[in-house]
ZALO-170168 format. One record per residue: residue number from 1; x negated, y negated, z of N, C-alpha, C in turn. Coordinates in steps of 0.2 Angstrom, whole numbers. Example, Ala and Ser with C-alpha at 12.3 -4.5 7.8 and 13.67 -1.06 7.14 Angstrom:
2
k | nX | nY | nZ | caX | caY | caZ | cX | cY | cZ
1 | -66 | 28 | 39 | -62 | 22 | 39 | -66 | 16 | 39
2 | -64 | 11 | 35 | -68 | 5 | 36 | -64 | 0 | 39
# end
This chain:
98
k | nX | nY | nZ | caX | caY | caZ | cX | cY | cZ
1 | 34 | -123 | -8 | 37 | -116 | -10 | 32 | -113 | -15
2 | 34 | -107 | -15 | 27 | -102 | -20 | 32 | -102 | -26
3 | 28 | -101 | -32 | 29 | -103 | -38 | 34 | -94 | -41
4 | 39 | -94 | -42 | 44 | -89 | -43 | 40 | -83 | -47
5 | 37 | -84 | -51 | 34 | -81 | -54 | 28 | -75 | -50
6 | 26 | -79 | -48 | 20 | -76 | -41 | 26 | -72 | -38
7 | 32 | -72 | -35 | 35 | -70 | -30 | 40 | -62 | -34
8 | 44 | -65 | -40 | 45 | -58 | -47 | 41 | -56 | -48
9 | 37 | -50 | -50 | 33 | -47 | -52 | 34 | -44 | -58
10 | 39 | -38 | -57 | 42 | -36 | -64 | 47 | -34 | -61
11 | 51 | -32 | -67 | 58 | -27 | -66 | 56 | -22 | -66
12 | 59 | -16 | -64 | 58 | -9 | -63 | 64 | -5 | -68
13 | 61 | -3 | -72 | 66 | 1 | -79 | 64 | 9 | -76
14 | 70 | 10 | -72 | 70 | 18 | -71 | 77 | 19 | -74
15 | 78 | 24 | -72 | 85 | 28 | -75 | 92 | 26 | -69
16 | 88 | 26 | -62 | 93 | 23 | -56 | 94 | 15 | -59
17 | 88 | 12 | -60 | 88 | 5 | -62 | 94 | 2 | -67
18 | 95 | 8 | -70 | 99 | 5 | -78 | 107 | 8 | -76
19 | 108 | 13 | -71 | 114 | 14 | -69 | 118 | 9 | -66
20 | 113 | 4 | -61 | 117 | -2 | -59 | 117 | -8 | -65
21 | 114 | -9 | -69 | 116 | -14 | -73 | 121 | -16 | -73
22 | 125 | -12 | -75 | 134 | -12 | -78 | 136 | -15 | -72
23 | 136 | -13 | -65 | 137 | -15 | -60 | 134 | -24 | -55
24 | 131 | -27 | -61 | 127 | -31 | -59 | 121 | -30 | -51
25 | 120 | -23 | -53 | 113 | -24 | -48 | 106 | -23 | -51
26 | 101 | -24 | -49 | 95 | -25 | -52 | 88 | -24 | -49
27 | 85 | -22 | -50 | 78 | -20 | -46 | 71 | -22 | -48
28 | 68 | -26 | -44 | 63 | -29 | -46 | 56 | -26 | -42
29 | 51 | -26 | -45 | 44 | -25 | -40 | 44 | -33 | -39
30 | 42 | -35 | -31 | 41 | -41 | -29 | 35 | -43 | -24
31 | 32 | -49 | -23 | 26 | -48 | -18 | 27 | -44 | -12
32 | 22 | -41 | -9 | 22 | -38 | -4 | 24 | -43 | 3
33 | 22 | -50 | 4 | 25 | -55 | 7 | 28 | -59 | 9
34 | 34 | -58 | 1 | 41 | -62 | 1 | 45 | -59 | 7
35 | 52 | -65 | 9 | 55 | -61 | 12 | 62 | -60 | 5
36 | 68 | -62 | 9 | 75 | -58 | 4 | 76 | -66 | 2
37 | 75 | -72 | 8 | 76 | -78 | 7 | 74 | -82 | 0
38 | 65 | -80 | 0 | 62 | -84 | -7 | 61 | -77 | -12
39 | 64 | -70 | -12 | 67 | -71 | -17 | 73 | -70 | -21
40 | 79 | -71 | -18 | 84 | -75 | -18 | 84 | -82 | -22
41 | 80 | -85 | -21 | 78 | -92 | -23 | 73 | -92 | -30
42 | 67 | -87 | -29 | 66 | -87 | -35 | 68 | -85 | -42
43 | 72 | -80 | -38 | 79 | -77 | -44 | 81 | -82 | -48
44 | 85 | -85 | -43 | 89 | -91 | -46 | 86 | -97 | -49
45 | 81 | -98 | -47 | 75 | -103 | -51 | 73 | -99 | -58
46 | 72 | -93 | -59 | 69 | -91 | -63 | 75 | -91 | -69
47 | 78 | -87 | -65 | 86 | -85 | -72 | 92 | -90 | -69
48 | 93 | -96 | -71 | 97 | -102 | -68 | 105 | -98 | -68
49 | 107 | -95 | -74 | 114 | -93 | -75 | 116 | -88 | -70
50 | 113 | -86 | -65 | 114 | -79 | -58 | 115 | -85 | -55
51 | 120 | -80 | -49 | 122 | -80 | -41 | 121 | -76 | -38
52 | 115 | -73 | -32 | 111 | -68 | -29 | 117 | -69 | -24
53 | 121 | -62 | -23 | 124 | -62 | -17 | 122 | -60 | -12
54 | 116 | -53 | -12 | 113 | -50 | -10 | 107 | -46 | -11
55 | 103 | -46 | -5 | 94 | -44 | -8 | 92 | -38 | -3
56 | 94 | -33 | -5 | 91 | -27 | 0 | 83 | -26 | -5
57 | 76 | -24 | 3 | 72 | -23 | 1 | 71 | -18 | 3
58 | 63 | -13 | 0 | 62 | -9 | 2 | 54 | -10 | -1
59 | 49 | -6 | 7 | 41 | -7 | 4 | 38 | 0 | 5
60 | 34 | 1 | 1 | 32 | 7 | 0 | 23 | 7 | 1
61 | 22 | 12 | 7 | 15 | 10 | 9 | 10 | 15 | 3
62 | 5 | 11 | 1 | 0 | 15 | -3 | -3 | 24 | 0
63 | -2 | 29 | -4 | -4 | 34 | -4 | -12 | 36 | -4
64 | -14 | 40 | 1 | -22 | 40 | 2 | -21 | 44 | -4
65 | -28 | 45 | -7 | -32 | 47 | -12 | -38 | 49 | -14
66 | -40 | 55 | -14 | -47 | 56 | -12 | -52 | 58 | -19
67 | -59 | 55 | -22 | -61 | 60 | -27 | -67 | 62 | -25
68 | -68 | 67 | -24 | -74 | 71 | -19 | -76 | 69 | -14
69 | -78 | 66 | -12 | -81 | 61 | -5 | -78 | 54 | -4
70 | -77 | 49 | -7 | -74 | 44 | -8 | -67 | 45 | -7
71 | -63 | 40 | -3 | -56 | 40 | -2 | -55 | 32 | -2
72 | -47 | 32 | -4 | -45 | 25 | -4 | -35 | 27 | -5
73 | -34 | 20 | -6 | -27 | 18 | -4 | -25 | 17 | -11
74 | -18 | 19 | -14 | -14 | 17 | -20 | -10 | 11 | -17
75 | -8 | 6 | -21 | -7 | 0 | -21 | 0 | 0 | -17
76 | 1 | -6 | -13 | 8 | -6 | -9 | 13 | -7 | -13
77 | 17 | -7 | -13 | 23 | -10 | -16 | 28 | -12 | -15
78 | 31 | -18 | -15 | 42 | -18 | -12 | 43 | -19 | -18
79 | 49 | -18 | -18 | 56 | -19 | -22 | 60 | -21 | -19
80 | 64 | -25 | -22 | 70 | -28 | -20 | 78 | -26 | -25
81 | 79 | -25 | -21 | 88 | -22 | -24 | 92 | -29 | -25
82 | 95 | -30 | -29 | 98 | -38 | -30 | 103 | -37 | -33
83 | 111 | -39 | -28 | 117 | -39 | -31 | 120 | -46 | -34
84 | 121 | -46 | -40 | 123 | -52 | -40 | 131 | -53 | -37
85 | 133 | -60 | -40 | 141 | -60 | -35 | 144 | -59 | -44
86 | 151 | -58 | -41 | 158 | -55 | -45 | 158 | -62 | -54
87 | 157 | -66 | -49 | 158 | -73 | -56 | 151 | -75 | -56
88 | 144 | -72 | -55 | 139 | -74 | -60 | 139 | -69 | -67
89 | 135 | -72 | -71 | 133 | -73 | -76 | 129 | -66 | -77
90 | 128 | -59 | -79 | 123 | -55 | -80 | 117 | -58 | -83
91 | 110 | -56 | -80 | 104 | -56 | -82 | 101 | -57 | -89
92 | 103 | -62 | -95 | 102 | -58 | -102 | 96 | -55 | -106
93 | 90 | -53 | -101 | 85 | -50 | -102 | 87 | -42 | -101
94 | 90 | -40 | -99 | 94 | -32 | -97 | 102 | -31 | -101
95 | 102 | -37 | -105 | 109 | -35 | -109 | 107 | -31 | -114
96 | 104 | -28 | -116 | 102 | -26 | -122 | 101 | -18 | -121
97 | 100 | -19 | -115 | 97 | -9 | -112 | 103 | -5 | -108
98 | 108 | -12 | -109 | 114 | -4 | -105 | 117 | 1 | -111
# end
């Protein structure tokens, strides 16, 4: 198994992100080739006190970019939407920002 840490990348602190808090839902940036299974598992490895009920992903392909003749790609990215269940335990790294 790949080391959880590799697999979470950050949490994503937007304004939609901090609306689900309350809600136990959570949004992380996560490797471009996890599936929902290992990071479901890394969650749970990483932050022992959760119960992952569910992992909606979304990936976002890198936008061309061009600066005078030169072009290239802005970085890929997914995120993962992560509900926890009714009797886990909130995340205590986001208790402090709702």
């Amino acid at each position: 198994m790949k080391n959880p840490h590799d697999i979470i990348l950050r949490p994503v602190l937007t304004e939609k992100g901090y609306d689900g808090i309350a809600d136990k839902r959570y949004v992380f940036e996560v490797a471009v080739d996890a599936n929902k299974v290992e990071i479901k598992k890394a969650l749970e490895k990483v932050f022992p006190s959760i119960k992952v009920a569910r992992v909606n992903t979304l990936r976002t392909l890198g936008k061309m970019k061009r600066q005078g003749v030169h072009q290239g790609r802005t970085p890929e990215v997914k995120k993962a939407y992560v509900i926890l269940t009714e009797d886990s335990k909130p995340i205590e790294f986001f208790e402090g920002m709702v």
